[in-house]
C-alpha positions in Angstrom: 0.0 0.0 0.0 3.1 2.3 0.3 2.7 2.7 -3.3 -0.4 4.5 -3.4 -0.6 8.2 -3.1 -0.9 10.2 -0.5 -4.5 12.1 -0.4 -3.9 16.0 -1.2 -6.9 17.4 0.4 -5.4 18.3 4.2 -9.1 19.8 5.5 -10.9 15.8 6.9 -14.4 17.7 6.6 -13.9 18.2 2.5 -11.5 14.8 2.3 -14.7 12.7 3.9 -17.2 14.9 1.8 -15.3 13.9 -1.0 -15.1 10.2 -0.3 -18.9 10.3 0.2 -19.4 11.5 -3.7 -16.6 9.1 -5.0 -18.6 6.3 -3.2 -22.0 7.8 -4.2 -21.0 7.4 -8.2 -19.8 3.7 -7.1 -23.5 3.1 -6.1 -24.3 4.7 -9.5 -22.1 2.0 -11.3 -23.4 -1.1 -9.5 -26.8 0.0 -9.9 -26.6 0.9 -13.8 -24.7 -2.3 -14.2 -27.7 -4.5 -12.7 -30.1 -2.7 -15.0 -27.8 -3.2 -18.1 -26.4 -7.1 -17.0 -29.8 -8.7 -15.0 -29.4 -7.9 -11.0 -28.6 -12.0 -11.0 -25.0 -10.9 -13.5 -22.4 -12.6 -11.8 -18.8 -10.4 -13.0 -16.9 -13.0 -14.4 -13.4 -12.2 -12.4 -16.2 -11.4 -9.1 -17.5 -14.0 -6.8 -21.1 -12.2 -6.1 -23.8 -11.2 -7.9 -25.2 -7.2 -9.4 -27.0 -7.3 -6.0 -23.9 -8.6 -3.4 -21.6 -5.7 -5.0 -24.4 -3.3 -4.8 -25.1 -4.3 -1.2 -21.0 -3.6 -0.3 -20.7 -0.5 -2.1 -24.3 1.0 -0.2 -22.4 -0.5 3.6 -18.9 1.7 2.4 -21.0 5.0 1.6 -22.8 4.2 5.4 -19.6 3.9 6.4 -18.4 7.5 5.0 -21.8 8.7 6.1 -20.7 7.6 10.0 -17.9 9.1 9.6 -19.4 12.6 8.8 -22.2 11.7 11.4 -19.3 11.9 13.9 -17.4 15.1 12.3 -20.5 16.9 13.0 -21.7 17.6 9.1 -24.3 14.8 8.7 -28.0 16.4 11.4 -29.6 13.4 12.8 -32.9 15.4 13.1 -32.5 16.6 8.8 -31.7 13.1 7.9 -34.8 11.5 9.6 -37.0 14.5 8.1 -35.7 13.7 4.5 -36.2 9.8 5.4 -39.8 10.6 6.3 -40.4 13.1 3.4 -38.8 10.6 0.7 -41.3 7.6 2.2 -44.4 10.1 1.9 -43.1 11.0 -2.0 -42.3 7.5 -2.5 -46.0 6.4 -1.3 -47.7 9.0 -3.9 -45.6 9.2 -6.9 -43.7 5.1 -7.3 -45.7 1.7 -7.6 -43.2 0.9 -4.8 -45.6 -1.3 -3.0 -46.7 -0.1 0.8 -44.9 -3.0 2.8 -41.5 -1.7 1.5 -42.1 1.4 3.0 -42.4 0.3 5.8 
């Protein structure tokens, strides 16, 4: 791991705010890769499926979120709002069906 370089951003608020959007657009790749490959695609030189390498990537950006959670940046009480206001749009505008809002 020596070999890798060392990070350049020296402020740990914008480093972790910036591993949070690098792991945000990994979730974007997993997910467009279920919908183009079956969520069932095994990756040939992987040994899980579209949905186990979905599944990691989502547990590294909680892990990122944590970490802001405990730098101060992430508000428990505005993440629970937006959890609460993205069931309600969820519940009138997807044919997401009502146990899985649950």
């Amino acid at each position: 791991m020596s070999d890798f370089p060392k990070p350049v951003i020296e402020d740990p608020k914008i480093e972790a705010l910036t591993i949070l959007a690098e792991e945000a657009a990994e979730i974007i790749q997993e997910v467009t890769k279920a919908l183009r490959f079956g969520i069932e695609h095994r990756h040939p030189a992987k040994d899980y499926d579209a949905m186990d390498g979905l599944s990691r990537e989502i547990g590294q950006f909680v892990a990122v979120l944590r970490v802001l959670r405990h730098a101060g940046l992430i508000r428990d009480e505005e993440r629970e709002a937006g959890i609460r206001e993205k069931i309600e749009k969820l519940r009138v505008f997807s044919n997401i069906p009502e146990d899985w809002l649950e």
